[in-house]
VOGU-3710 file (C-alpha; in Angstrom, 3 decimals, decimal comma):
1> xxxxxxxxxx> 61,398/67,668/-90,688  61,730/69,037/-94,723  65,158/68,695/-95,259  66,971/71,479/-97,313  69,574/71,879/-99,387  72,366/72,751/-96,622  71,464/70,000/-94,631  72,573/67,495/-97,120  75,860/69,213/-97,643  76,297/69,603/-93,848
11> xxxxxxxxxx> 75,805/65,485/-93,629  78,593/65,378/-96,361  80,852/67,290/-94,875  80,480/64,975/-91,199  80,795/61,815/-93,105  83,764/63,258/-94,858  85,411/63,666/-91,630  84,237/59,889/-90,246  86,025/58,568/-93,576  89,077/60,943/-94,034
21> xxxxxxxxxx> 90,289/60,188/-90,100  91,174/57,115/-91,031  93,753/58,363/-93,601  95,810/59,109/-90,400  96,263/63,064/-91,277  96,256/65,880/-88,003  92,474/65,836/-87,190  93,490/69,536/-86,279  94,169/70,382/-89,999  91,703/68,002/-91,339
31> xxxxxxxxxx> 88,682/69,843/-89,795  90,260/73,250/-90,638  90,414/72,339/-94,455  87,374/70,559/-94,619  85,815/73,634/-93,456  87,459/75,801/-96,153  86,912/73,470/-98,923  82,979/72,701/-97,907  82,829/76,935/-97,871  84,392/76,510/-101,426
41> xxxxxxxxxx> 82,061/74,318/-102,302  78,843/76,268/-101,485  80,759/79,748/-103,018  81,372/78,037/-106,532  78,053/76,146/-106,250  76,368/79,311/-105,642  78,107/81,131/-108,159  77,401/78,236/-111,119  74,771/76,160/-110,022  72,160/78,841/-108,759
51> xxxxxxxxxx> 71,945/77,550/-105,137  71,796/79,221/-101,891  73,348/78,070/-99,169  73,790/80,746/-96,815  77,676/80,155/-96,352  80,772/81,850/-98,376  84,121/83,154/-97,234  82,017/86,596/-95,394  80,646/84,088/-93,125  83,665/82,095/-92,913
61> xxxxxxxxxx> 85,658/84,830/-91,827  83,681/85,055/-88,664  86,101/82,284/-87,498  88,540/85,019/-86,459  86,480/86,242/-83,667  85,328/83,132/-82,624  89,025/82,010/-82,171  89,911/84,699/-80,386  86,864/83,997/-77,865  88,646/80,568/-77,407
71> xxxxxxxxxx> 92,081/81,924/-76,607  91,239/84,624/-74,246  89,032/82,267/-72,433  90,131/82,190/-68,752  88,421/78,579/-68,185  91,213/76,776/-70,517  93,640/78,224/-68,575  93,362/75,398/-66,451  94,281/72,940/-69,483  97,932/73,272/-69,642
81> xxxxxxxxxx> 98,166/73,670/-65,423  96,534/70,229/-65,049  98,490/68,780/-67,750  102,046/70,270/-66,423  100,897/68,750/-62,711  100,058/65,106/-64,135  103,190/65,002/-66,197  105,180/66,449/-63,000  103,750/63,790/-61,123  104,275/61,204/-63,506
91> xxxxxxxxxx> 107,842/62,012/-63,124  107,802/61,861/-58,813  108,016/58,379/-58,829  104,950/58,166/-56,880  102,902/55,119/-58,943  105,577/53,063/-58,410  106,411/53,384/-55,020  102,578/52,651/-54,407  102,637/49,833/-56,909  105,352/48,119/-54,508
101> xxxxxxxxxx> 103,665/49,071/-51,143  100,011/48,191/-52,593  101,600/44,480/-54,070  102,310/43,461/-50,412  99,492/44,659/-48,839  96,849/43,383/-51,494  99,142/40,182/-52,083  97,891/37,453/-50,433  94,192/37,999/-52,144  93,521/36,329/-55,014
111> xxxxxxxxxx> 93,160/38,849/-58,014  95,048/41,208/-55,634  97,587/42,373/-58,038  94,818/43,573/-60,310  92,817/45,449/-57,790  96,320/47,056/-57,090  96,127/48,499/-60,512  92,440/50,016/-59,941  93,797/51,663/-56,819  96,750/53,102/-58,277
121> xxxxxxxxxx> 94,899/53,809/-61,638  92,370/55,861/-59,402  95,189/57,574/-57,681  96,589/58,750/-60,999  93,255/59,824/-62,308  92,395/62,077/-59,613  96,296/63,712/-59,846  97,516/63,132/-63,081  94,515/63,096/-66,025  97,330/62,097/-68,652
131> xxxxxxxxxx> 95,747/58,900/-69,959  98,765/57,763/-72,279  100,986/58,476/-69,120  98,329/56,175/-67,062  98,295/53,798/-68,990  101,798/52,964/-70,496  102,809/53,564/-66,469  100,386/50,883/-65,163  101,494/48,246/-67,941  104,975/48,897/-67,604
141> xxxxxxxxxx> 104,748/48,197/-63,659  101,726/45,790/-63,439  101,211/43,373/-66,804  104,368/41,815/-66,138  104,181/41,460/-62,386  100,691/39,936/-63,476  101,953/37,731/-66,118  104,661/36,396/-63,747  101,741/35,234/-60,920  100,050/33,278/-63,708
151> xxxxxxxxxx> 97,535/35,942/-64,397  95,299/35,497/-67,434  96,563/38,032/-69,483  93,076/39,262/-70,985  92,519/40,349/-67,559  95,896/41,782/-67,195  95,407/43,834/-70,626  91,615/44,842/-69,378  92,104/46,089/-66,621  95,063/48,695/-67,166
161> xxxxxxxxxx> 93,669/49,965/-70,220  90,479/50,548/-68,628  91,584/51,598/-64,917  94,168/53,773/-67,463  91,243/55,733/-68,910  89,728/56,698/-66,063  91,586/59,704/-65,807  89,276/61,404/-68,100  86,307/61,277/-65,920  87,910/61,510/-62,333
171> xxxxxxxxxx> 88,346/65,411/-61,712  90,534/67,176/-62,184  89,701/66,108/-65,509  90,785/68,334/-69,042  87,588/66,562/-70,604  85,171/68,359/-68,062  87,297/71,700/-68,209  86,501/71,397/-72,177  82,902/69,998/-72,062  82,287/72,684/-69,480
181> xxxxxxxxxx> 83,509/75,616/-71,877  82,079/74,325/-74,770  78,190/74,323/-73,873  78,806/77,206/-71,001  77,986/75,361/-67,767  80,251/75,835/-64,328  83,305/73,669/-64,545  83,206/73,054/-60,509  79,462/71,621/-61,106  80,893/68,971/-62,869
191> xxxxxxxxxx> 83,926/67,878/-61,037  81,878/67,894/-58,359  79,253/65,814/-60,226  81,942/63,377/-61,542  83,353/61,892/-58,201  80,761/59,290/-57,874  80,554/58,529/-60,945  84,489/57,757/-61,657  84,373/56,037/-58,246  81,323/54,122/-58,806
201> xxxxxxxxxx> 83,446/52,811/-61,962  86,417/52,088/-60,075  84,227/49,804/-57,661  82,801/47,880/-59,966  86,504/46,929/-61,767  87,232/45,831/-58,306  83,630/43,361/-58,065  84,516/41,815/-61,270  88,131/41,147/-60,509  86,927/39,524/-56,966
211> xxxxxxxxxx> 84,360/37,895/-58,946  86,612/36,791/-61,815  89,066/35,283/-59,319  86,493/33,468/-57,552  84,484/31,883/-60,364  87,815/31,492/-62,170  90,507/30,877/-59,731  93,074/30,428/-62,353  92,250/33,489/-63,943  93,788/35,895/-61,305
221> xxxxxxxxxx> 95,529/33,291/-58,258  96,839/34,639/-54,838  100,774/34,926/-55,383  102,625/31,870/-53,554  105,195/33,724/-51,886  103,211/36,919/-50,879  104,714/37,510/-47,197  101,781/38,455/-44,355  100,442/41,656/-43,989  102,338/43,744/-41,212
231> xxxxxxxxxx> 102,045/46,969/-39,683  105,262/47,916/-41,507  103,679/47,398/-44,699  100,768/49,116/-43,865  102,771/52,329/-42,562  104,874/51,969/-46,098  101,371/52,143/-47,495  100,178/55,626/-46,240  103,649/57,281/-46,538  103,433/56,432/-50,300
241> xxxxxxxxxx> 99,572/57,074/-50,712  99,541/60,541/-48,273  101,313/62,901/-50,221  99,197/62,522/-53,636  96,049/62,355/-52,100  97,006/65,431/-49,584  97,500/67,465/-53,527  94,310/66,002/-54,476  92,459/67,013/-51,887  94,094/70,938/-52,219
251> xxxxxxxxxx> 92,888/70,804/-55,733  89,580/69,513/-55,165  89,045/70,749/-51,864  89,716/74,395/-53,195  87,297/73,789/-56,025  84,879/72,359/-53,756  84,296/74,605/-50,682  84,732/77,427/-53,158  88,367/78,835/-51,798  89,365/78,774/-55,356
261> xxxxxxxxxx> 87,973/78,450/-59,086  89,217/75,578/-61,091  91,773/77,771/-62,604  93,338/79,010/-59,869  93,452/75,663/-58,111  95,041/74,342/-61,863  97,796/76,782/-60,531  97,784/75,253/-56,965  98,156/71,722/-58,556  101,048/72,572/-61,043
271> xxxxxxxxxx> 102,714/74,209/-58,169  102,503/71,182/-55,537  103,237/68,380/-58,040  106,604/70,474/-58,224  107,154/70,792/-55,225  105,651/67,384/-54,237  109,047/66,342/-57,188  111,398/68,280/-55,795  110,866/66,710/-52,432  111,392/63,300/-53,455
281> xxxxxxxxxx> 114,511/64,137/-55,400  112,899/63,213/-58,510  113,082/67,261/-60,026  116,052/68,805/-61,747  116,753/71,322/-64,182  116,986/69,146/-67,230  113,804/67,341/-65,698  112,149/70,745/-65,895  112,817/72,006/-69,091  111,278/68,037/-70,202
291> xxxxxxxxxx> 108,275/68,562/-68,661  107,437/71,687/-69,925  108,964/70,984/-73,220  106,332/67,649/-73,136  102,800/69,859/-71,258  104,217/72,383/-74,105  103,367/70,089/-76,904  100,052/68,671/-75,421  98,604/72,079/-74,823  99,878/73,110/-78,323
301> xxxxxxxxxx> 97,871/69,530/-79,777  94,529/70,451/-77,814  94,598/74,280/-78,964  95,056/72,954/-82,791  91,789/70,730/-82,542  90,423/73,930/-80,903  91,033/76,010/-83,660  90,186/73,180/-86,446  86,607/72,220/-84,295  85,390/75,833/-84,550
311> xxxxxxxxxx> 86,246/76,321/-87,873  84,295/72,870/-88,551  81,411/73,853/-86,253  81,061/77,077/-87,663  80,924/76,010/-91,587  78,465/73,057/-90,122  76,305/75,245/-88,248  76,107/77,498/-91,446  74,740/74,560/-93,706  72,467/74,089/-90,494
321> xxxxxxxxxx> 73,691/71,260/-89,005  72,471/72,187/-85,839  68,930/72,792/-87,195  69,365/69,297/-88,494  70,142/67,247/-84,902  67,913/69,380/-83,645  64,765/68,451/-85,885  65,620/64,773/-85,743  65,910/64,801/-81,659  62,824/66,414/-81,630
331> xxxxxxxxxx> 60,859/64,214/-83,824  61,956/61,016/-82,324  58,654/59,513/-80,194  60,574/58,415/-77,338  60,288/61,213/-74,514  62,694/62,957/-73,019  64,415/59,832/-71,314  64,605/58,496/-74,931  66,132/61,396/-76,656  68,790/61,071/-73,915
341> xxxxxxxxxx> 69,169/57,435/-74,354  69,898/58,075/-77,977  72,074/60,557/-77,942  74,429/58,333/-75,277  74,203/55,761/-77,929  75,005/57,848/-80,697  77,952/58,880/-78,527  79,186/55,388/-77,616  79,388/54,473/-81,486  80,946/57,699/-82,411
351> xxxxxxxxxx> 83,566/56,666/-80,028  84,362/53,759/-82,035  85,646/56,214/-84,727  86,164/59,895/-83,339  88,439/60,415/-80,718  86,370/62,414/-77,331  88,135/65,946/-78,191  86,418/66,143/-81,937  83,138/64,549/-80,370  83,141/67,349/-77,449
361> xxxxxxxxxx> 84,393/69,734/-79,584  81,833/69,231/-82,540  78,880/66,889/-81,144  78,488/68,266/-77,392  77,467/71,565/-78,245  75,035/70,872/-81,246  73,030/68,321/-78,736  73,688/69,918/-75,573  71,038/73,081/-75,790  68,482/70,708/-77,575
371> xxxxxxxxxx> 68,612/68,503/-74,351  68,381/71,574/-71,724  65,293/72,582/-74,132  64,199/69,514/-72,852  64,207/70,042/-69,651  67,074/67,545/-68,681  69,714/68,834/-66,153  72,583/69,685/-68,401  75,122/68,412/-65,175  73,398/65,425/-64,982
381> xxxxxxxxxx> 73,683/64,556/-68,690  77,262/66,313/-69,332  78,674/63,499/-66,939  77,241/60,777/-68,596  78,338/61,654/-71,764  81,490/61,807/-70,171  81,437/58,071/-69,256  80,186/57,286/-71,980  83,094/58,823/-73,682  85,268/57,340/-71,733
391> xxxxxxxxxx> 84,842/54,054/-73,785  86,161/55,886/-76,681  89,725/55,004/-75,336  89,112/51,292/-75,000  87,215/50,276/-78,113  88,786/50,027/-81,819  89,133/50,484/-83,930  90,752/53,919/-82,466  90,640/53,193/-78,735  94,045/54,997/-78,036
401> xxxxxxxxxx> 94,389/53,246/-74,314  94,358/49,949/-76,264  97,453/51,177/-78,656  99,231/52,673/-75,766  99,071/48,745/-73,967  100,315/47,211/-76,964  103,018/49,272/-77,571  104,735/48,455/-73,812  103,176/44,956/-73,299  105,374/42,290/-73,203
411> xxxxxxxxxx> 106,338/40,023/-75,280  103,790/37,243/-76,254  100,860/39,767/-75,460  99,083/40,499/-79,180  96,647/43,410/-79,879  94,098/40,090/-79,802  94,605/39,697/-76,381  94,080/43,340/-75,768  91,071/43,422/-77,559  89,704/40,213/-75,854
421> xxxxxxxxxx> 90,656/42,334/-72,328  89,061/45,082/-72,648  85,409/43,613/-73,623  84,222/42,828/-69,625  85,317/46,236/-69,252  83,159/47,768/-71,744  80,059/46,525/-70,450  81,215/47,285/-66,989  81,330/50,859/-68,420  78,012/50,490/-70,136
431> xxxxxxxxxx> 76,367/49,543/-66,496  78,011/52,373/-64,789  76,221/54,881/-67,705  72,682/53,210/-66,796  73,255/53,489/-63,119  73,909/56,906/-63,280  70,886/57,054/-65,792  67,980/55,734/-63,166  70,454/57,171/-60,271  70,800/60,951/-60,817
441> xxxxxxxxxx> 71,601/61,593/-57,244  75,362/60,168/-58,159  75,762/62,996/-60,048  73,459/65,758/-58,556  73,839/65,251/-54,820  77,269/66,576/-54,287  76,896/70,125/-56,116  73,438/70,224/-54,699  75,129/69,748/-51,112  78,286/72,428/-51,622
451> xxx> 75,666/75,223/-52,844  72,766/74,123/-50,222  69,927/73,207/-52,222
//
């Protein structure tokens, strides 16, 4: 493709954004300003320099509208529900009541303790979605238990960060409520199309571990004093495991069979994690006003980079930026499988930089309607972007999972040892992206069999 003038400024203003991230500043405000000072730019260069680049502060202002679309969107209604039900249940108690039931039932296998954290991590990623709150939970209760039964610590540091993470993918996710708004496909289609997918990863944490621990007995050892497995244990088991997973199947199930749309069953979540609280003993009125005060401030964080990422992705897509990916997606001589397998690429080393909100926010929708041009089934290929950036959280040099370990680990445990942790994991990641690739029945078959087709 000829490139023009506007393309080379939009390329500026990205790489502007790669570099100035790292200065640490609100990516909210930095997209904002980079959008007015890029619109500067182009006015005064226009003005002096006798270009034309088709953007000045008329255009510009078309960012009030397009805010204003966001806000009164009824989809991201749902964002601050499912965050105010995973911080509710975060407070319940419920992880580690299941942490203690799950540590005698699993104990007397070897890497047991660690396939406790996958099941627990999975039970917090279908109910909770908060993946600081997964994470710093599941080292606070598990690391140490691990560390005590002689548990290489890599492994202990791996596999919470990435069991942690999964509560991006595993519905109901606030990553799939955003990708879903963003490049206007149904947000039920991909829950729906997610369950394998998260599942599939969880299962193959759990064939590594029982790998691991047989290759490498020392790496993850059966406890010594792990008492037998009794009925009584069991029954302590599904009294701990029942009442989450009867809330996650009301929020699913509602989505699912079509009773209710993910924003009303948002509301059905955020009501039965309270009440699901309050019958434990774990809710109060100070314990209230916290967890609002806290889904208050999250919501507040996600509708800031919503307001910066259109104001970027409207001054981008006015230097045509999107004319730009699209022309170099186009020309590449791979196919439509190899446009695809780019683009995942492209998104697994942005997520070594950008966190997943700016690369949904800002990426997603410039690639996304080149890719149904081509045919692909935009369900299909949403999801695996998802997993894909899902590894955003457990690589540096901005992996926020791995910051969140290190800040609760205990003592002796260095961001080394994280690092070194989390590597199996990545590939283990990276082969759950190419089964879903030559597999597209994990993803398609289950919205295919709610709507009968």
């Amino acid at each position: 493709m000829e490139f023009e003038a506007g393309h080379y400024m939009a390329m500026a203003m990205f790489l502007s954004f790669i570099v100035l991230i790292f200065t640490g500043y609100p990516v909210a405000w930095l997209m904002g300003g980079l959008a007015m000072i890029f619109t500067a730019v182009a006015v005064f260069s226009d003005a002096y320099l006798d270009t034309f680049f088709g953007v000045d502060w008329g255009y510009t202002s078309i960012l009030v509208t397009r805010i204003y679309a966001v806000m009164s969107n009824w989809v991201l209604v749902a964002l601050p529900m499912f965050v105010f039900m995973g911080i509710m249940l975060d407070r319940s108690g419920i992880a580690e009541d299941l942490m203690s039931d799950l540590t005698k039932l699993f104990g007397r296998v070897r890497g047991g303790l660690a396939i406790t954290v996958v099941f627990i991590g999975i039970l917090l990623a279908a109910s909770t979605g908060i993946i600081g709150a997964a994470v710093v939970l599941l080292a606070i209760l598990g690391v140490p238990l691990m560390l005590k039964h002689r548990y290489d610590p890599r492994l202990a540091c791996g596999v919470v960060c990435a069991t942690g993470s999964l509560g991006i993918l595993i519905p109901p996710s606030i990553m799939l409520v955003m990708m879903g708004d963003q490049i206007r496909i149904s947000v039920g289609d991909l829950f729906m199309g997610a369950v394998f997918p998260g599942l599939l990863l969880g299962a193959l944490y759990t064939l590594y571990i029982l790998g691991l621990s047989w290759v490498s007995p020392g790496a993850a050892p059966a406890p010594e004093d792990a008492e037998p497995v009794s009925w009584n244990i069991v029954k302590n088991v599904l009294r701990s495991a029942i009442p989450p997973a009867t809330l996650i199947i009301a929020v699913l199930g509602s989505i699912f069979f079509g009773i209710a749309t993910p924003t009303e069953a948002s509301g059905v979540g955020a009501l039965g994690a309270t009440l699901l609280a309050l019958a434990r003993g774990r809710l109060s009125l100070r314990g209230l006003h916290g967890v609002v005060q806290q889904a208050t401030k999250t919501t507040a964080y996600i509708f800031a980079l919503f307001v910066g990422a259109t104001a970027f992705s409207l001054v981008l897509r006015g230097f045509g930026g999107d004319e730009l990916i699209e022309g170099v997606l186009i020309g590449l001589p791979f196919g439509k499988d190899g446009v695809v397998v780019v683009v995942l690429v492209a998104a697994f080393f942005l997520g070594f930089f950008l966190d997943w909100i700016e690369i949904t926010l800002i990426i997603l929708p410039l690639i996304a309607p080149v890719v149904s041009d081509l045919g692909v089934d935009l369900v299909w290929f949403t999801v695996m972007f998802a997993v894909c950036l899902q590894t955003s959280f457990i690589t540096p040099p901005v992996g926020f999972a791995l910051f969140y370990m290190k800040g609760v680990a205990p003592e002796g445990v260095d961001i080394t040892t994280v690092y070194k942790g989390v590597v199996p994991f990545v590939f283990l990641q990276m082969i759950g992206v190419a089964a879903i690739f030559f597999l597209p029945k994990l993803v398609t078959w289950l919205p295919q069999v709610a709507y009968g087709n």
